[in-house]
VEXGULUM-779628 format. One record per residue: x, y, z of N, C-alpha, C in turn. Coordinates in steps of 0.2 Angstrom, whole numbers, plus 2048, in hexadecimal, padded with zeros to 3 digits. Last residue first. Layout:
! residues N
XYZXYZXYZ ...
! end
This chain:
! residues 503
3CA18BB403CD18DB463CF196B45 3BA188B3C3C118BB3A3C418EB40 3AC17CB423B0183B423B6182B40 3A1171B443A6174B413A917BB3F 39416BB51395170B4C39E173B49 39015AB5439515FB51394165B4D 388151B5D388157B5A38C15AB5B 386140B63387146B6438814BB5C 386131B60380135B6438513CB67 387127B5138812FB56383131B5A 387116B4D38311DB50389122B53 38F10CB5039010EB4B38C115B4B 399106B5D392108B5939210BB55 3A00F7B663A00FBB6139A100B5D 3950F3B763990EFB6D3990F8B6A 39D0F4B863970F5B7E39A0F2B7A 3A90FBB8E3A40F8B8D39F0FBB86 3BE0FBB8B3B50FEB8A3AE0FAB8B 3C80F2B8A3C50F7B8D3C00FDB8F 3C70E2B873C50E8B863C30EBB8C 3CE0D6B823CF0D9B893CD0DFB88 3CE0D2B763CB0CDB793C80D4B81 3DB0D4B723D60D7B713D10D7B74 3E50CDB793E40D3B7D3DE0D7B78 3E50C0B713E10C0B783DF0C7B7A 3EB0C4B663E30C3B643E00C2B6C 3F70C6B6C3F40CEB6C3EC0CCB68 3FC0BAB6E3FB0BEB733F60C5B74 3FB0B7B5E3F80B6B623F50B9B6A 4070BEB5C4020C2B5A3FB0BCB60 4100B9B6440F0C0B6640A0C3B63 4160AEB604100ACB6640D0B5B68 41D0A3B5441E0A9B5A4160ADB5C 41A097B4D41D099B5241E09EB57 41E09FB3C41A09AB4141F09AB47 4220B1B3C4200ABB3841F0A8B3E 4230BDB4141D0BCB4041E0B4B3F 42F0C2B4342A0C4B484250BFB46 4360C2B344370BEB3A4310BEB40 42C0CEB2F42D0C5B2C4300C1B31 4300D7B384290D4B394280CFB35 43D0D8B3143C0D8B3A4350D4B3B 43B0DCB244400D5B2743D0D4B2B 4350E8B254310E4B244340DCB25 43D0F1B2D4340EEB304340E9B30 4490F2B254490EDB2B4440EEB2E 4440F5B1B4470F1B184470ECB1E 442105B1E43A100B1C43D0F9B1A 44D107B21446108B27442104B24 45210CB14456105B1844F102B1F 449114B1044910CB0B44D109B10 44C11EB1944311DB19446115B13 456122B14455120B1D45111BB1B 454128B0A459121B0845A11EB10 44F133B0E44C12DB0944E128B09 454140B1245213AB1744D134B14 456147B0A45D142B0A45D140B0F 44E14FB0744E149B04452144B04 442151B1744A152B1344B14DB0E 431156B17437150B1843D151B14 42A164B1C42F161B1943215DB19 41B163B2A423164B28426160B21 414163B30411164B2A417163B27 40A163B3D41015DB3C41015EB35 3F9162B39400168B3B404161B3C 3E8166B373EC163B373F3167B36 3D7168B3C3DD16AB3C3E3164B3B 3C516CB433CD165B3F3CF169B3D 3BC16FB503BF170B4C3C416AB4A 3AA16FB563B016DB533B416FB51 39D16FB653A2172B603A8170B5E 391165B67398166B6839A16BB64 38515DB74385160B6D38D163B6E 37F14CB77382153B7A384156B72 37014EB6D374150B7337A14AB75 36C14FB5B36C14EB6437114EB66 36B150B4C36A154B52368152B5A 37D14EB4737814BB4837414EB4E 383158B3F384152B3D37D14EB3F 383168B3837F163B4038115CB3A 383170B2F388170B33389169B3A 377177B2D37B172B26380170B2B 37217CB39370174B37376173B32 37B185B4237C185B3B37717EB3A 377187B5337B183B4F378185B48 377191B63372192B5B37718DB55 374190B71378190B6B37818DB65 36E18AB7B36C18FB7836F192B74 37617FB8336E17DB7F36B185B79 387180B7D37F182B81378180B7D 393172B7738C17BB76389178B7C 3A316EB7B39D170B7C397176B7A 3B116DB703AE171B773A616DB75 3BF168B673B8166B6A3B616AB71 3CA165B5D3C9168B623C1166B62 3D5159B543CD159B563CE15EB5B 3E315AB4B3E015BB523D915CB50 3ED14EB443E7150B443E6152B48 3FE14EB3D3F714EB423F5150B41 408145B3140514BB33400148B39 40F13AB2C41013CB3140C141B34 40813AB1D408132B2140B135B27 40B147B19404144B1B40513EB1E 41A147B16417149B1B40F148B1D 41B13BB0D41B139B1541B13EB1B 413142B0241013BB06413139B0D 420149AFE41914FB02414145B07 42813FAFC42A145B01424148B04 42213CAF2424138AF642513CAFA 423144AE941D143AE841E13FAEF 430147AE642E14FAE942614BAEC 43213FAE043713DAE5433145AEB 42B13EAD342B13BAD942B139AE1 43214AAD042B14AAD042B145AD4 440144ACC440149AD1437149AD3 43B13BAC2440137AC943E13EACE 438145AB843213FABB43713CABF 44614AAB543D14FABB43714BABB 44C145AB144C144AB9448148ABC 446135AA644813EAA944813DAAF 43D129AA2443128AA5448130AA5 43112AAA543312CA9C43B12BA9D 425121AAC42B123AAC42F125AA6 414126AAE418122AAB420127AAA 40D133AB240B12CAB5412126AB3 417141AB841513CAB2413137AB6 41114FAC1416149AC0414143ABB 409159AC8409158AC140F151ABE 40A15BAD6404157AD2405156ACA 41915CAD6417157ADC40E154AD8 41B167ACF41E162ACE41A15BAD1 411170AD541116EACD414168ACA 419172AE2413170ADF41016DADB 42517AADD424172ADF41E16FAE0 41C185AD741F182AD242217AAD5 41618BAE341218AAE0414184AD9 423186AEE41F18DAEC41B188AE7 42E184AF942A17FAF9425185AF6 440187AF043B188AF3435186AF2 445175AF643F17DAF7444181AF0 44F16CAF5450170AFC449176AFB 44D168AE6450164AEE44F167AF4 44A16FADC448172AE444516CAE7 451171AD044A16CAD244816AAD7 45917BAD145417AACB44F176ACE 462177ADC45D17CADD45817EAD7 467169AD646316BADC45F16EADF 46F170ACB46A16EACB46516CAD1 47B170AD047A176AD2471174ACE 482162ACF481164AD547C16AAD6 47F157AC648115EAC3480162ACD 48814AACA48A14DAC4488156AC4 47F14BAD548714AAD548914EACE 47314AACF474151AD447D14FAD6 472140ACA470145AC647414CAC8 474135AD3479134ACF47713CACB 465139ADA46D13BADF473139ADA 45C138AD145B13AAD346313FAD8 45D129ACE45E12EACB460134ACB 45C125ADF463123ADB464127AD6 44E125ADD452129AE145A129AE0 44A11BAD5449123AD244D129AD6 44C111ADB44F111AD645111BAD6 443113AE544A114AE744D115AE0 435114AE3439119AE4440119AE2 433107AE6432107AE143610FAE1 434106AF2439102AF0436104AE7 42C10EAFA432110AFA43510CAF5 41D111AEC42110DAF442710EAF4 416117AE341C112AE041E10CAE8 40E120AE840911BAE3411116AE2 40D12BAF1412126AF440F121AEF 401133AF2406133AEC40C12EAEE 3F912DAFD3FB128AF73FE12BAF3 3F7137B053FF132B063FF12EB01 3EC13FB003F6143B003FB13CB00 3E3137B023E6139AFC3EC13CAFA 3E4138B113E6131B0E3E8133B05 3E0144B143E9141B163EB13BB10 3D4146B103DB14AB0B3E2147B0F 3CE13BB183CC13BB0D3D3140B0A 3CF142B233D113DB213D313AB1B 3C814CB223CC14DB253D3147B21 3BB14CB143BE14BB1A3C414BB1C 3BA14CB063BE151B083BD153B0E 3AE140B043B2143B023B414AB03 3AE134B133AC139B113B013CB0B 3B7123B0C3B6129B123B112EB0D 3B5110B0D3B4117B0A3B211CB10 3AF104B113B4106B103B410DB0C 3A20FCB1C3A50FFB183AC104B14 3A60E9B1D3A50F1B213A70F5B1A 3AA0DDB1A3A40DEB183A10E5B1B 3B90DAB1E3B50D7B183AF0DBB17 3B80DFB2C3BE0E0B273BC0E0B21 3AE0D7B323B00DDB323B20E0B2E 3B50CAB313AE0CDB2C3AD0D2B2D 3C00C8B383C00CAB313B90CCB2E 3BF0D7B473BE0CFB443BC0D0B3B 3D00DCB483C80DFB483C80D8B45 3DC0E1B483DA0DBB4D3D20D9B4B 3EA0DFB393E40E3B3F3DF0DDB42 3F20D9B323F20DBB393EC0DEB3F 3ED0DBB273EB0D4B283EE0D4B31 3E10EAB233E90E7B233E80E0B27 3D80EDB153D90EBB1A3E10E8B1B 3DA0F7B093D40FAB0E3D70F3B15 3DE0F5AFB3E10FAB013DE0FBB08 3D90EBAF43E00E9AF93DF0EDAFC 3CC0F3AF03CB0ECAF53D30EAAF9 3CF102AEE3CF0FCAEB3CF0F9AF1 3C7111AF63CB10EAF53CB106AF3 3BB11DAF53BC117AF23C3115AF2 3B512CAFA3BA12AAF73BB122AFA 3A4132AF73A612EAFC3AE12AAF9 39613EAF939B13BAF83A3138AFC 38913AB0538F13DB0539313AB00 37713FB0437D139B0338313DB01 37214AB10373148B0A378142B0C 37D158B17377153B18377150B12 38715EB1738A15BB1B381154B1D 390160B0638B162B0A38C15DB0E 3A4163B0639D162B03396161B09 3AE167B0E3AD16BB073A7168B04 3AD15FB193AE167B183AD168B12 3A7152B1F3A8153B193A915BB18 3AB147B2E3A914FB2C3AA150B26 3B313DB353B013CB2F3AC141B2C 3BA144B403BC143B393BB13EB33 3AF145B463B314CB463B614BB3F 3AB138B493A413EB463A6144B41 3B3135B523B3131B4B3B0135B47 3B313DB5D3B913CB583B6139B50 3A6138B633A8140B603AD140B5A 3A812BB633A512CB603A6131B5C 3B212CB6E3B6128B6A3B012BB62 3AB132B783B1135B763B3133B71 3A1128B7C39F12DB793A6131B74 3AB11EB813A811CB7A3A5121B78 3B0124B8D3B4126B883B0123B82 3A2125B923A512DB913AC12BB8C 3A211AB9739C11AB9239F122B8E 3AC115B9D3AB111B963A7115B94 3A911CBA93B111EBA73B011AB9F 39D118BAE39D11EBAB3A2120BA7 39F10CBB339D10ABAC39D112BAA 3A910FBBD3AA10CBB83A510BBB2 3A1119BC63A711ABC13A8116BBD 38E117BBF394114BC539A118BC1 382121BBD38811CBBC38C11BBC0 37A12CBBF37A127BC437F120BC2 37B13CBBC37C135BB837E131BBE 37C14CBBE377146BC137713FBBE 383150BB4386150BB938214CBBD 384147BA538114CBA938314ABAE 394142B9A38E142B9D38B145BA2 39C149B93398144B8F394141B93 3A3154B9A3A3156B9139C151B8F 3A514EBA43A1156BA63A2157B9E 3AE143BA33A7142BA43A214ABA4 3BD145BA03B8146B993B1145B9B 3C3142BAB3C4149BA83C014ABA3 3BE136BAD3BD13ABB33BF143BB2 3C612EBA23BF130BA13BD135BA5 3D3131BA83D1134B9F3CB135BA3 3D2128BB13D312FBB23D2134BAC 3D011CBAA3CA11FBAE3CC126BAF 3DD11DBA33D711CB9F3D211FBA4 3E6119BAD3E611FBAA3DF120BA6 3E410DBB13E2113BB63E111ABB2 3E4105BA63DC105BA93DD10DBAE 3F4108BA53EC108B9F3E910BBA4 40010BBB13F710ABAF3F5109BAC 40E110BA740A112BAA40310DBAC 418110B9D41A10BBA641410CBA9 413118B9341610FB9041610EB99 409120B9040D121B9640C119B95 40512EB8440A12AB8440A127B8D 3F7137B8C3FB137B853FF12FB89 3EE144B923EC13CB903F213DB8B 3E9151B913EA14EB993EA147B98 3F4161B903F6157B8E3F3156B94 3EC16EB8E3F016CB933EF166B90 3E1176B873EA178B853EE174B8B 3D7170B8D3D7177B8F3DE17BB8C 3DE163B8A3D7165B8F3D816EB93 3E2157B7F3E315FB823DD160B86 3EA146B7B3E214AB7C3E4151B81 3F013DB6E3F2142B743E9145B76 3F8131B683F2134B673F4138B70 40512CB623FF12EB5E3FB130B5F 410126B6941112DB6740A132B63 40511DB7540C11EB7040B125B6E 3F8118B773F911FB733FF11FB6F 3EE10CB7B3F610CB793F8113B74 3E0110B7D3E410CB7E3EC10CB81 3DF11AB723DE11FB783E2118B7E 3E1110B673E7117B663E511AB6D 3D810BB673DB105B693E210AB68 3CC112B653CD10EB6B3D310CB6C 3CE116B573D1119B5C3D0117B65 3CB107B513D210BB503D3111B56 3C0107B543C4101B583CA104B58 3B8113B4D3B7113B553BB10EB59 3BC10DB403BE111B423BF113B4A 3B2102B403BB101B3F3C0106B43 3A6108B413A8103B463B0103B44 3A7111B383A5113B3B3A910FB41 3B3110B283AD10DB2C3AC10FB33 3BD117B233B6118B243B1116B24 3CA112B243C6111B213BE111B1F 3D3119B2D3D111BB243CC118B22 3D4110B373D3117B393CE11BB32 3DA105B333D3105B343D010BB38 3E6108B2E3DF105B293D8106B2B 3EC10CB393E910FB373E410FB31 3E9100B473EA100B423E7105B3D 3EF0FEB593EB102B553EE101B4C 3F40F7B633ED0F4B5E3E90F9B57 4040F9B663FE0FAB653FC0F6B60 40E0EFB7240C0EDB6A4070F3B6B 4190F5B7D4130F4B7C4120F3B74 4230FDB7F4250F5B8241E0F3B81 42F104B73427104B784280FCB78 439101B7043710CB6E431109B74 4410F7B6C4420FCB7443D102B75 4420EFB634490F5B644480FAB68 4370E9B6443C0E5B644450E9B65 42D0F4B6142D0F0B664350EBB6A 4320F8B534330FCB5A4320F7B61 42C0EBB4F4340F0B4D4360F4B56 41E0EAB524240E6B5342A0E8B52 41B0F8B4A4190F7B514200EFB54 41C0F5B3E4210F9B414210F9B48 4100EFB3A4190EBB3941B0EFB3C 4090FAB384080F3B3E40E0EFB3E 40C103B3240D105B3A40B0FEB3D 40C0FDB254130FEB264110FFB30 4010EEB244010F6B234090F7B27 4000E0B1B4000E5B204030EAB21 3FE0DEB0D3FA0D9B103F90DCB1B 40B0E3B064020E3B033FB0E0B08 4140DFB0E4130E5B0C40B0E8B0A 4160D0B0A4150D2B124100D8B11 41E0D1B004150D1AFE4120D1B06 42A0D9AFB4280D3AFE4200D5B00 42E0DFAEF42E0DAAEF42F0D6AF3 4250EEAE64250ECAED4270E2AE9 4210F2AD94270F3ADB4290EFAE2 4130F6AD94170EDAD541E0EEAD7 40B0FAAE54120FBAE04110F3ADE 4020FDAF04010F7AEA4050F8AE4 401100B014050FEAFA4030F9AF6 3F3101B093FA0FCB093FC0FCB03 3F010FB163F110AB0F3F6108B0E 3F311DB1E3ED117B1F3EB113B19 40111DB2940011CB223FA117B25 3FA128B3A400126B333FC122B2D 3F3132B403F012CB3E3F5126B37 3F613AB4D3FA137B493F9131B45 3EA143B573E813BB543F213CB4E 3E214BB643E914CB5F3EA144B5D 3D5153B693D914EB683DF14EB65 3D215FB763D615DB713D8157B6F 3C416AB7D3C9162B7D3CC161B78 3C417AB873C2173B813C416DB84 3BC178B983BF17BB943C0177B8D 3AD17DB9E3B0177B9B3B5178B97 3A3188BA03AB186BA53AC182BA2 39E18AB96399186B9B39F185BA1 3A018BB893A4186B8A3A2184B92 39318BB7A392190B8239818AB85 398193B6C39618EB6F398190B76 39E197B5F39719BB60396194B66 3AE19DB5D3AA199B5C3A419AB61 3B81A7B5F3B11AAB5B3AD1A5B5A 3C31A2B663C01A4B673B81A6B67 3C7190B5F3C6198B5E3C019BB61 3CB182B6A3C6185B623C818EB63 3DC17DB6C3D617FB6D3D2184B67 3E5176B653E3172B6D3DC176B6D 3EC17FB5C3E717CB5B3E3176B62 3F318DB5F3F1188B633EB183B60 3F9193B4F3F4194B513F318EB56 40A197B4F405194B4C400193B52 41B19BB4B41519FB4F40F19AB4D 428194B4B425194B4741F196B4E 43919EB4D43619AB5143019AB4C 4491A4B544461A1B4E44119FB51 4551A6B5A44F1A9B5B44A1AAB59 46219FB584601A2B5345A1A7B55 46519AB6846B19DB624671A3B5E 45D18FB6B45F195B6D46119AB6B 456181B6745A187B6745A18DB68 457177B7445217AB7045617EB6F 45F166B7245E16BB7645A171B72 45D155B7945E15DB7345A161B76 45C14CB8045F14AB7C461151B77 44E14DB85455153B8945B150B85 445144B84444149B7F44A14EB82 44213CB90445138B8A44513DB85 43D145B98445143B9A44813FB93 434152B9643514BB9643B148B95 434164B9D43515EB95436158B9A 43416CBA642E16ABA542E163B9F 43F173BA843E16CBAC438169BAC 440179B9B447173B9D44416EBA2 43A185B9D435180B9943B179B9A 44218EB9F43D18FBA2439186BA1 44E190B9944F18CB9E44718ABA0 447194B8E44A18BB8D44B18AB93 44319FB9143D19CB8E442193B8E 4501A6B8F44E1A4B964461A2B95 4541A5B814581A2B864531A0B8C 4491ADB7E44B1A6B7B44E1A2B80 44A1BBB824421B7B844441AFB80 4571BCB7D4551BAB834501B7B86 4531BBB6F4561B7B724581B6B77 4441BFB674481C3B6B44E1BDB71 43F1B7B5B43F1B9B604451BBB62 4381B8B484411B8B4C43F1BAB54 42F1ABB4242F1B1B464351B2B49 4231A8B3642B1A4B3842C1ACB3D 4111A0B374181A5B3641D1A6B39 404196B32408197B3740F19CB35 3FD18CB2A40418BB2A408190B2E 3F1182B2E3F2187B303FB187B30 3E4179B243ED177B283EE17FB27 3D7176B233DC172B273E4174B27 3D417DB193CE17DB213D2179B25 3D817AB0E3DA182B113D7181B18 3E016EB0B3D9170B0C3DC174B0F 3EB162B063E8161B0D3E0165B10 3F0169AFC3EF162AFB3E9160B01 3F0178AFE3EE177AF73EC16EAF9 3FB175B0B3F2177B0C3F1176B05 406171B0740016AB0A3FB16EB0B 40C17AAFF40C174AFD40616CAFE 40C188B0240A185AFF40917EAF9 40A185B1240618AB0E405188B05 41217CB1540E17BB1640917DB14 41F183B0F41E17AB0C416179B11 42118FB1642018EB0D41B186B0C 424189B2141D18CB2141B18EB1B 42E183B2042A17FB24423181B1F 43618EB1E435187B1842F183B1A 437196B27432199B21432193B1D 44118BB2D43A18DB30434191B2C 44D18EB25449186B27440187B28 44D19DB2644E19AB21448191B20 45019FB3544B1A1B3144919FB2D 45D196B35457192B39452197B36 46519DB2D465197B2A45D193B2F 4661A9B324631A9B2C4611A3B2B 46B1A5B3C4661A7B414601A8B36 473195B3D47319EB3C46B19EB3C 470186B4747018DB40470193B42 47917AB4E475181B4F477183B4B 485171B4E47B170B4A478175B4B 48F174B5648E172B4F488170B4C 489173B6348D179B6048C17AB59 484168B6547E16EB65481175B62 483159B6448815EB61484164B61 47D153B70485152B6C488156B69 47115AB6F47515CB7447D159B74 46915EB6146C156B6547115EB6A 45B16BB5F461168B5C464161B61 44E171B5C45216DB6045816BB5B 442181B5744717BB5544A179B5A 433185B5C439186B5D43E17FB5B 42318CB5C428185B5C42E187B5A 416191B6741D193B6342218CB63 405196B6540B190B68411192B62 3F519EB6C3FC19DB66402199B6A 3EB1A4B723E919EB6D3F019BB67 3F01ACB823EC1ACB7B3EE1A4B77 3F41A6B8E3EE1ACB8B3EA1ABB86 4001A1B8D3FB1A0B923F41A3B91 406198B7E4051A0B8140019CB87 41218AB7D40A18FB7C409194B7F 420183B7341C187B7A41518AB79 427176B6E420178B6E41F17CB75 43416FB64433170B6A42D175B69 43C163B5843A16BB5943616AB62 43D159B5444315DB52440164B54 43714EB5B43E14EB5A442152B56 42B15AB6642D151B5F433153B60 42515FB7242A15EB6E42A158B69 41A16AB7D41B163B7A421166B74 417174B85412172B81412169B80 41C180B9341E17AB8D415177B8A 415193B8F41818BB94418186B90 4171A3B9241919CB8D419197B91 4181AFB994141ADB954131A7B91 4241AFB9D4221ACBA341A1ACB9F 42E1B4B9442F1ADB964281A9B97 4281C0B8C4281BEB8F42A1B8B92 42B1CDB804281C5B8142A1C4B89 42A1D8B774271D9B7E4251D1B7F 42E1D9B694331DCB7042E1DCB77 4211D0B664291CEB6442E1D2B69 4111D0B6A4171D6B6841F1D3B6B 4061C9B5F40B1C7B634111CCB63 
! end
């Protein structure tokens, strides 16, 4: 990427979260993100051009060094902080201003610094993959599988906590303060917990009701995400009508409707295949298999029938996609409330000595020595404030994996391309090329902690009132289970072929 020869007209909107903003190159396989700031105060919240370089080498320290060691070098692409040419900034914001979504013009993209993180388009596989795309261009999933387990702190004091998982109690939160006018069904216990059939309900029920969590690319373009006012049933068939030339032959004499189920159940299976993939161990043979205890595997919100829940199997691939998030977010072994204390140690310490801070890198730098702190932390409390700071560093890295995404990319092989066997999950058709990946990697502020204990104070209240006798809303949603929109039962078989590649 030649930095004095940018172009506007080369870049188009991608997407935004709440603190950054996403263009893509037209050409080539790279995407630029750029900080946002509130339109309230846009004078006084812009950085120097040091201070946004600064933020943004943190991103890509804190992901290089902190969650690829945790997460797996074959999964997190940390990407490099780059000074663009401030014109090609300026007029890259008008360019992309009518293409943002009206609940996201709230802030504004910065301009000022010409700061920006460079990182590899993951929407799409890498060129050097060995597969015929036949005109098809890929496909991208994009899953935000949040917290997959329920606390088991002796700190925790109301036992709601142990019994349902924070995204299901939070769904009624949001619900009742506006964010979505829809309850989702999706439970990410039962994403985690690798079982085949659990698995395949949990993403049914996220292509459902997406919300902020699940996206699908088709070529580097959103053709499936969030739409709260929109159709389901209408969107859904339009999904399938984009994914039938992937998952079934052009001569199939199905009707649209049963072809628009049979192409998203193939779609659902792919996913599952992608991220139960074992990378660092053999891909034939008995797989080792990561074990969580009997509390952490079911949430009493989930909809799935309880024998299901009871007598399915619980356990992931070892050093799957999924085996390194869930392992990152259990450093979280205390729960906020068990934290808090240590957080209070932790901000009386930094009062009294202020210039300690940078001794025990509150703010970075995110290098091989926070690291140390994060895995080496004592199991038991000696009451010092490098077991308070250890923790508080252990908690931070857990809610960047309980927020992170997963992108699945996926194309098509030709019949005449040559697959790796150790690599074939299973040999029949349709056959695919893969990639996993994870991004949203980012640093949590520590002085976004004492947010996260008041947020967890008013879930859990919210869904203790929401819930007790009387209120009719969970039972409404055991009728909408009922309401499926797929044909079949659940299956536990792959009938497709994965080949995995590095992006």
């Amino acid at each position: 990427m030649e930095l004095d020869k940018m172009d506007e007209n080369d870049w188009k909107y991608h997407g935004e979260g709440n603190k950054s903003l996403v263009v893509s190159h037209v050409q080539h396989a790279r995407v630029l993100r750029l900080l946002k700031y509130s339109t309230e105060d846009a004078e006084n919240s812009h950085k120097t051009t040091e201070q946004a370089f600064r933020h943004i080498q943190n991103i890509v320290d804190y992901s290089q060094n902190v969650m690829k060691p945790l997460l797996g070098e074959k999964f997190v692409h940390n990407g490099e902080a780059v000074k663009l040419p401030l014109d090609f900034v300026r007029q890259l914001s008008l360019k992309v201003q009518q293409e943002r979504p009206e609940s996201r013009c709230d802030k504004v993209m910065d301009t000022l610094s010409g700061c920006a993180l460079c990182l590899p388009n993951l929407t799409q596989l890498s060129s050097c993959c060995c597969c015929s795309r036949e005109h098809r261009p890929p496909l991208c999933i994009e899953i935000k599988p949040k917290c997959g387990f329920l606390p088991a702190s002796r700190h925790i004091t109301k036992d709601i906590k142990r019994k349902v998982c924070r995204f299901c109690m939070h769904q009624h939160f949001k619900l009742a303060n506006g964010k979505w006018k829809r309850l989702s069904r999706y439970c990410p216990l039962d994403l985690f917990s690798g079982n085949k059939q659990r698995m395949s309900r949990a993403i049914k029920h996220l292509i459902e009701e997406p919300q902020n969590n699940f996206n699908i690319f088709k070529g580097g373009e959103c053709i499936y995400s969030c739409s709260d006012d929109a159709d389901v049933l209408q969107d859904l068939d339009e999904l399938a009508q984009h994914l039938r030339p992937y998952f079934l032959p052009s001569g199939s004499l199905l009707s649209r409707q049963q072809s628009s189920k049979v192409v998203l159940n193939e779609l659902i299976q792919v996913i599952v295949s992608s991220l139960l993939s074992s990378w660092d161990g053999p891909r034939s043979g008995q797989l080792r298999k990561t074990h969580l205890s009997e509390g952490r595997v079911t949430c009493d919100a989930s909809l799935l029938h309880r024998d299901l829940l009871r007598n399915g199997n619980h356990c992931l691939p070892k050093d799957c996609v999924l085996d390194k998030i869930l392992g990152t977010q259990m450093l979280d072994n205390l729960d906020i409330e068990g934290l808090s204390p240590l957080l209070k140690r932790v901000e009386q310490h930094l009062q009294m000595f202020p210039k300690e801070r940078c001794r025990l890198q509150m703010d970075g730098p995110y290098n091989a020595s926070f690291l140390e702190k994060v895995q080496n932390c004592p199991v038991e409390d000696d009451g010092s404030i490098e077991y308070a700071v250890g923790k508080v560093h252990q908690y931070r890295v857990a809610m960047t994996a309980k927020d992170c995404s997963v992108m699945v990319a996926i194309a098509t092989c030709g019949e005449d391309d040559g697959l790796d066997q150790s690599l074939e999950i299973q040999p029949t058709k349709p056959r695919f090329t893969c990639s996993v990946s994870i991004l949203d990697l980012d640093p949590k502020p520590y002085e976004s902690i004492s947010h996260q204990s008041r947020l967890d104070s008013k879930i859990v209240n919210h869904y203790l009132r929401r819930t007790q006798p009387n209120n009719q809303e969970l039972d409404n949603l055991e009728e909408l289970a009922n309401q499926s929109l797929f044909l079949g039962r659940d299956r536990d078989g792959e009938d497709c072929t994965l080949v995995f590649h590095p992006v």
